[in-house]
C-alpha positions as a Markdown table, in Angstrom:
| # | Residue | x | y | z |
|---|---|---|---|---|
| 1 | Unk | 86.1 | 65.9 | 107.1 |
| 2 | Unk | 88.4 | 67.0 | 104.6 |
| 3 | Unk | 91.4 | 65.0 | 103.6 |
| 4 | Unk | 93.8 | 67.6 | 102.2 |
| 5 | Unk | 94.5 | 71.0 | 103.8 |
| 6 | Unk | 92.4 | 74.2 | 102.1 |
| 7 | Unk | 92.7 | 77.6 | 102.1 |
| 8 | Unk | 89.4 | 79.0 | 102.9 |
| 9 | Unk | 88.8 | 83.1 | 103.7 |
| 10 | Unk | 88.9 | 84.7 | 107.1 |
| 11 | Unk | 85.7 | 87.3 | 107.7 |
| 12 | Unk | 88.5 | 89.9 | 106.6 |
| 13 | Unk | 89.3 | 88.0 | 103.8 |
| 14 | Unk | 92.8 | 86.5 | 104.6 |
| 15 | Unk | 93.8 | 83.3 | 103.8 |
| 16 | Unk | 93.4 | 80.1 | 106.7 |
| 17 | Unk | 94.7 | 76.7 | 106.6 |
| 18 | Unk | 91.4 | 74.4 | 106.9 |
| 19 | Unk | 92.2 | 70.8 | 108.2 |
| 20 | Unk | 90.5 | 68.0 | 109.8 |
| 21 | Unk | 88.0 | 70.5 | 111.7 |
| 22 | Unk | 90.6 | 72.8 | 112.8 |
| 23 | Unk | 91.8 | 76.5 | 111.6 |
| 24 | Unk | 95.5 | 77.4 | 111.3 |
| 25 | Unk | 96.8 | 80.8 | 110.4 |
| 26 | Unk | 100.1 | 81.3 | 108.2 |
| 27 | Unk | 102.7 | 81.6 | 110.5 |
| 28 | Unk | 106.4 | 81.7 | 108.9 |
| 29 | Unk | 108.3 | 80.4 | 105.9 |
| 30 | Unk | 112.0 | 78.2 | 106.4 |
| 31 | Unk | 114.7 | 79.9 | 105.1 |
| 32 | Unk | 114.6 | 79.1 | 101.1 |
| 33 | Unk | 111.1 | 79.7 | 101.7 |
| 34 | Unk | 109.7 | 76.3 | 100.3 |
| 35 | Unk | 108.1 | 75.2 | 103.5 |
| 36 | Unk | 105.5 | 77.0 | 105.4 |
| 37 | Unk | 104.8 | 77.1 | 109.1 |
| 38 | Unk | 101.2 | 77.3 | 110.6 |
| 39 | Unk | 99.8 | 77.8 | 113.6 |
| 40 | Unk | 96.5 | 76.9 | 115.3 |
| 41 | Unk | 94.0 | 80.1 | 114.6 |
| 42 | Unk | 93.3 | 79.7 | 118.6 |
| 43 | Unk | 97.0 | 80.5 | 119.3 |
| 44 | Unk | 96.4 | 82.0 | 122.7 |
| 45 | Unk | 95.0 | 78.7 | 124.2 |
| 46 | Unk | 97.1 | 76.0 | 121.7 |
| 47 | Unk | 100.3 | 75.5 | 120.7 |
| 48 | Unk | 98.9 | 73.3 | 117.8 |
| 49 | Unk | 101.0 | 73.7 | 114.0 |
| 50 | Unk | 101.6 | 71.7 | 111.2 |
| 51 | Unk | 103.8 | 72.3 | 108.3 |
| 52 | Unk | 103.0 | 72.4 | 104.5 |
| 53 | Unk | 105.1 | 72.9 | 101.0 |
| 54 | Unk | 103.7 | 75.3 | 98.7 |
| 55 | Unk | 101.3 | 73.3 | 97.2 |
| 56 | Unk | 99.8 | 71.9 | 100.8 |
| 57 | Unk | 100.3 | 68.3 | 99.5 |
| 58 | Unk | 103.4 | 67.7 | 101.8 |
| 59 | Unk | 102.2 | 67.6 | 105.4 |
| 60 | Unk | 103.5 | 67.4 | 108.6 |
| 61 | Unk | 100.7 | 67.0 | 111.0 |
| 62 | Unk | 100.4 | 68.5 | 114.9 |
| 63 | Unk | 96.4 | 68.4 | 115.0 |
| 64 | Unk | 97.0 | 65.5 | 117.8 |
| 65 | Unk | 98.2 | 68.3 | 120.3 |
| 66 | Unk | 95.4 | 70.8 | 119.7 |
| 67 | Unk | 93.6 | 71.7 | 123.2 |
| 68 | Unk | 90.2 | 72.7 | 122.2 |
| 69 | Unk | 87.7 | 70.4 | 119.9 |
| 70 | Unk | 87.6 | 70.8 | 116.3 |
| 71 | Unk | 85.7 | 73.6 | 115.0 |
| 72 | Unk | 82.9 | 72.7 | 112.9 |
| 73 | Unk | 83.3 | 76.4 | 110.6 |
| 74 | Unk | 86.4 | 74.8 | 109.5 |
| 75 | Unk | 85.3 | 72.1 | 107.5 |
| 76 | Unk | 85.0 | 72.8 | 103.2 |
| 77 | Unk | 81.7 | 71.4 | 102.6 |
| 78 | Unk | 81.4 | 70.3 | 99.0 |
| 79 | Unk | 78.2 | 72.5 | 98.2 |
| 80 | Unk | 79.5 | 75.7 | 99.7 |
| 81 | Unk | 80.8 | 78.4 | 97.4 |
| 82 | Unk | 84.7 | 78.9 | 97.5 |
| 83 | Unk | 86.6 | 81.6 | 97.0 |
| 84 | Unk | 90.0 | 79.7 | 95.2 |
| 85 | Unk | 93.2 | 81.0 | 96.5 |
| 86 | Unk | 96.5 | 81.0 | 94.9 |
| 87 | Unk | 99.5 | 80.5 | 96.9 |
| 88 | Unk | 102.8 | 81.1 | 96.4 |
| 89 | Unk | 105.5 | 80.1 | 98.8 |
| 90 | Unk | 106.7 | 83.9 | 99.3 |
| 91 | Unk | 103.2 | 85.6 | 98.6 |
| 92 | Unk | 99.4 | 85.5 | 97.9 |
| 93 | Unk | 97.9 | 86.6 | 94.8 |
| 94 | Unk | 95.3 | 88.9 | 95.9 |
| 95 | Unk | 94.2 | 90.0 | 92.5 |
| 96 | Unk | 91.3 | 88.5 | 91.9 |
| 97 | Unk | 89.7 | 89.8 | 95.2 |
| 98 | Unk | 88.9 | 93.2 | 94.3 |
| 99 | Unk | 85.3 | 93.7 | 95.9 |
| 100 | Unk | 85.4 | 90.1 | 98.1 |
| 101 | Unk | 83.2 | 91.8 | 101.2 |
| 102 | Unk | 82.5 | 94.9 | 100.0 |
| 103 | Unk | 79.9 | 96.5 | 101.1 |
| 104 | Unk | 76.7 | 96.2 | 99.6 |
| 105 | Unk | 75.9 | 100.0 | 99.5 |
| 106 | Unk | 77.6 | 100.4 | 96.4 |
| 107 | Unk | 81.0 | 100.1 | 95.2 |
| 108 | Unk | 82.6 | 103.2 | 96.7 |
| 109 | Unk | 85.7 | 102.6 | 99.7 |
| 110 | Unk | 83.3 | 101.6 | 102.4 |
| 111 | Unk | 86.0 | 103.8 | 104.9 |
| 112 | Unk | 86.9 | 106.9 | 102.8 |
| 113 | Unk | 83.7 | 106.6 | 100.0 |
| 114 | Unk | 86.0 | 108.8 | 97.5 |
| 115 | Unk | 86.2 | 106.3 | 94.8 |
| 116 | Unk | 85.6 | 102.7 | 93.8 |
| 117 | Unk | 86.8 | 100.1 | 96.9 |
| 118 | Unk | 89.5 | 98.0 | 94.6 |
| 119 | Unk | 92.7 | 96.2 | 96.0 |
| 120 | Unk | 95.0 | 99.4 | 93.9 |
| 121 | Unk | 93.3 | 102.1 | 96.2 |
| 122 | Unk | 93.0 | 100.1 | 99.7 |
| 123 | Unk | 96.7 | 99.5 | 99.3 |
| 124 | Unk | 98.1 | 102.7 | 97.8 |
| 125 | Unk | 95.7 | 105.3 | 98.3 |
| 126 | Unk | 92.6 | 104.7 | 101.1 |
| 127 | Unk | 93.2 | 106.8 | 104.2 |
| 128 | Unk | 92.2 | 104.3 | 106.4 |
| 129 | Unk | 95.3 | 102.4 | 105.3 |
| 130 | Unk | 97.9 | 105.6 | 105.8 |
| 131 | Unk | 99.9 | 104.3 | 108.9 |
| 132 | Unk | 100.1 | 100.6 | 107.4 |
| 133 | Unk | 101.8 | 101.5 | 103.9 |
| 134 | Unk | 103.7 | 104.5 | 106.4 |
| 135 | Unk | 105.3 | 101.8 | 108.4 |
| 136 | Unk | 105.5 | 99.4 | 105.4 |
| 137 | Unk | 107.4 | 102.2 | 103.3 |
| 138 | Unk | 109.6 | 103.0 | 106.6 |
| 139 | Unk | 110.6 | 99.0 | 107.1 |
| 140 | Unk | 111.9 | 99.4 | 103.5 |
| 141 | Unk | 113.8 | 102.1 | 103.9 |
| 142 | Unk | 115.4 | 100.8 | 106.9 |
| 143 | Unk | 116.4 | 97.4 | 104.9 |
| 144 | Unk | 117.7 | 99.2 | 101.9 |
| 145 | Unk | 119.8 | 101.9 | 104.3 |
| 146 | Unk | 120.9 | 98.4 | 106.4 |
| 147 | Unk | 122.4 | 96.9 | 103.5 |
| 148 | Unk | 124.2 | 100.0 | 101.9 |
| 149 | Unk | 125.6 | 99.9 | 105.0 |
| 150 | Unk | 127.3 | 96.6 | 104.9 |
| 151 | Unk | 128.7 | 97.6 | 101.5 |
| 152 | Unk | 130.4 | 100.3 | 103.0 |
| 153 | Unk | 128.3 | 103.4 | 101.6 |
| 154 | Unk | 128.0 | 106.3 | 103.9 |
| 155 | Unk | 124.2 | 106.5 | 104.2 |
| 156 | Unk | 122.1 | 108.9 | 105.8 |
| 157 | Unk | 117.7 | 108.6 | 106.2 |
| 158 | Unk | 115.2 | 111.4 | 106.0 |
| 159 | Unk | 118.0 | 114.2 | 104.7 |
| 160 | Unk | 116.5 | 117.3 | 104.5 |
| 161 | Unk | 117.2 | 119.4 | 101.1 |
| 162 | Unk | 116.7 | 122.8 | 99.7 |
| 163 | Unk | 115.3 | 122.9 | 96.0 |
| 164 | Unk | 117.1 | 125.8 | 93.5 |
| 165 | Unk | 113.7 | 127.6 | 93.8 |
| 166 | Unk | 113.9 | 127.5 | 97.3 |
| 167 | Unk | 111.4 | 124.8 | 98.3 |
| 168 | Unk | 112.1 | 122.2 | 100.9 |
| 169 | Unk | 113.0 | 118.4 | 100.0 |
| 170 | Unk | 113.3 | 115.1 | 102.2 |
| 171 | Unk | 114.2 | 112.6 | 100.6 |
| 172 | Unk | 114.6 | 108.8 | 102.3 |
| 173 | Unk | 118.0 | 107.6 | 101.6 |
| 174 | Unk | 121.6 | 109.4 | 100.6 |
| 175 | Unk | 123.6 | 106.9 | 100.0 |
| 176 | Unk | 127.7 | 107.5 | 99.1 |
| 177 | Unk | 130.2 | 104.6 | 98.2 |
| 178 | Unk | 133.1 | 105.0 | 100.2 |
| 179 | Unk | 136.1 | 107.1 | 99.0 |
| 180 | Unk | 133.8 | 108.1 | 95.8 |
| 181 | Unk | 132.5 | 111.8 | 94.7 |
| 182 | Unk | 129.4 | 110.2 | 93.4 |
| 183 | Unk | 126.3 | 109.6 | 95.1 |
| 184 | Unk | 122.7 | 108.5 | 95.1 |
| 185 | Unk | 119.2 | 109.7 | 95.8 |
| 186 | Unk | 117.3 | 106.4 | 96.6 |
| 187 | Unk | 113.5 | 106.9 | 97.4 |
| 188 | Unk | 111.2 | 103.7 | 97.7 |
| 189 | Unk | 107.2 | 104.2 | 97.3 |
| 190 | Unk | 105.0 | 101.6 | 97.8 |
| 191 | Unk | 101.9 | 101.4 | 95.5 |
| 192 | Unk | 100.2 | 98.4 | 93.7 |
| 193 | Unk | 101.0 | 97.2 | 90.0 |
| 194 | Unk | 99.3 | 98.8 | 87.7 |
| 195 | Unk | 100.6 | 98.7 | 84.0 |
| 196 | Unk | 104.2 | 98.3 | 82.6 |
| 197 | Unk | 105.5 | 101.8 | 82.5 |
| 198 | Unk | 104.5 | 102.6 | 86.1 |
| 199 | Unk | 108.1 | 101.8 | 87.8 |
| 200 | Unk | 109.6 | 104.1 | 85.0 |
| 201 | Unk | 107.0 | 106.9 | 85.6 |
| 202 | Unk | 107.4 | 106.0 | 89.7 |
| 203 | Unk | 111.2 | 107.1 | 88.9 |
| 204 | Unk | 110.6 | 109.9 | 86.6 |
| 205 | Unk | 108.0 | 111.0 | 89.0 |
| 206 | Unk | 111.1 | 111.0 | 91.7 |
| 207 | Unk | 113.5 | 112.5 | 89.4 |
| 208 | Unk | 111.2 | 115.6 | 88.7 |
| 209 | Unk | 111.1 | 116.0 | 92.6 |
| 210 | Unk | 114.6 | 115.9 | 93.7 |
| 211 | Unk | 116.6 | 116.9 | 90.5 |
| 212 | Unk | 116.0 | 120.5 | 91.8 |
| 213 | Unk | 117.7 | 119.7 | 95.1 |
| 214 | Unk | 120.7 | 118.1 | 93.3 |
| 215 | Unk | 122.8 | 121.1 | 93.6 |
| 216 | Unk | 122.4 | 122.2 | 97.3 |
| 217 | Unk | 123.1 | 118.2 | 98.1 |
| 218 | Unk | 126.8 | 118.1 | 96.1 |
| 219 | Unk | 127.4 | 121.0 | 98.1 |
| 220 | Unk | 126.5 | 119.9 | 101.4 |
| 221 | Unk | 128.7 | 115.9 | 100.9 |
| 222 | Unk | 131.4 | 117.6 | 98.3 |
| 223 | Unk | 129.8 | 115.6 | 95.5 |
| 224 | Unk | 130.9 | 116.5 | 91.7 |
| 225 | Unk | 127.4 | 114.1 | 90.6 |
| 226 | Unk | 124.7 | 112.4 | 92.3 |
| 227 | Unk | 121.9 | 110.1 | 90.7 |
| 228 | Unk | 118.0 | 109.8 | 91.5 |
| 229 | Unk | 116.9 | 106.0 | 92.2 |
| 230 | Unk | 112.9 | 106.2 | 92.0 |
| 231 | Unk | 112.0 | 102.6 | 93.3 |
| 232 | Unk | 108.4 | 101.2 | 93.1 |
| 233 | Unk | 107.8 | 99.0 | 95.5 |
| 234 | Unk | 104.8 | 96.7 | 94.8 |
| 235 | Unk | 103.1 | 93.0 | 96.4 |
| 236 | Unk | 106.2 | 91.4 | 95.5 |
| 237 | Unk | 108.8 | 93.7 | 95.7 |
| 238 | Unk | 110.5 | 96.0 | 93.5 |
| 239 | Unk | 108.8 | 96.3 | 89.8 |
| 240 | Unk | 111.2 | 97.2 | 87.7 |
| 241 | Unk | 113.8 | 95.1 | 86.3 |
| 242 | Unk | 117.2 | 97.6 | 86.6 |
| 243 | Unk | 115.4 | 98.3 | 90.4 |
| 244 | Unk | 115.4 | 94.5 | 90.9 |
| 245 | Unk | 119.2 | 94.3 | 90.1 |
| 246 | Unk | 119.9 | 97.1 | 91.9 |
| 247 | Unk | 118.1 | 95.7 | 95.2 |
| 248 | Unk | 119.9 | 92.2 | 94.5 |
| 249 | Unk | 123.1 | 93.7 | 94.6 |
| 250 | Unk | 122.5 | 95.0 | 97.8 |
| 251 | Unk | 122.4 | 91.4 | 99.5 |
């Protein structure tokens, strides 16, 4: 039996707590987020949790009110092969798992087969993920539109636009500081990491889109200017450091 918690990999390849025979799934952080809360992995039959820092050295122990027996596929045995995890208090570095459980068919997307199965494309591009990153993307939005809100912007979601050539735009958030002329086109997209200029092509990429509509939106709110705000959301939030101030400011 172990004598320190360890993170071992679920058959999906998420992270577990394993200690002293039993499984614990990742639960909930305390509020500055340097304490974590788990729970047994048989939650619907045991109330069991414990509580960890960070760095699982700091323990506060429940496996004394577990109501099953200890579950032998918990236990790290020295001669099996790991797959080391590194954990963060506010997130888990997938990076290194490109490929952990693929199938062994080749290395295409074992759901949509149209390329190679790597964390970038199951999180920004593989179909089978579409109404995950939707509702992802749609949680943002809500968040970002909650808290220009409680600076007093007049915001409106999902506003509807008509391009100068005559094309149709929607873009997530119009957001208006109160007694102001000026305004702001703020659209979130959720995609993986890549390489340093991505956030600045992610906005350029959103400039090119809605710059057309400018016009028929500073019409519409009596607007003499209005600015595109391309943000890339990524594993850990927004990439870019002018998109990271801008969030902050928000809170």
């Amino acid at each position: 039996m172990e004598r320190n918690p360890q993170l071992v990999p679920s058959q999906k390849g998420k992270p577990l707590l394993s200690f002293r025979g039993y499984l614990y799934q990742r639960h909930d952080f305390n509020r500055d987020r340097t304490e974590i809360y788990w729970r047994c992995r048989e939650r619907k039959i045991c109330n069991a949790a414990m509580i960890t820092n960070s760095n699982l050295d700091n323990i506060r122990d429940g496996t004394d009110k577990h109501l099953h027996s200890a579950d032998e596929a918990a236990y790290v045995r020295p001669n099996a092969s790991k797959v080391v995890y590194t954990y963060h208090c506010s997130s888990i570095d997938f990076r290194y798992m490109n490929g952990l459980g693929r199938s062994q068919n080749g290395t295409h997307c074992r759901y949509c087969r149209s390329e190679k199965e790597t964390l970038a494309h199951i999180l920004g591009a593989c179909l089978h993920g579409e109404l995950l990153r939707n509702s992802r993307h749609h949680k943002i939005r809500s968040l970002l539109a909650s808290a220009l809100r409680r600076k007093n912007y007049q915001v409106e979601e999902e506003v509807h636009g008509l391009s100068t050539n005559g094309s149709t735009r929607r873009n997530d958030i119009i957001a208006i500081p109160t007694r102001s002329t000026s305004g702001f086109i703020i659209d979130p997209t959720v995609r993986m990491e890549m390489y340093e200029n991505q956030p600045a092509e992610v906005h350029q990429e959103k400039c090119d889109i809605y710059d057309p509509a400018i016009p028929y939106y500073k019409e519409k709110y009596h607007l003499t200017s209005i600015e595109v705000i391309g943000l890339l959301m990524g594993l850990e939030g927004p990439s870019q450091k002018d998109s990271r101030i801008f969030v902050r400011s928000l809170v």
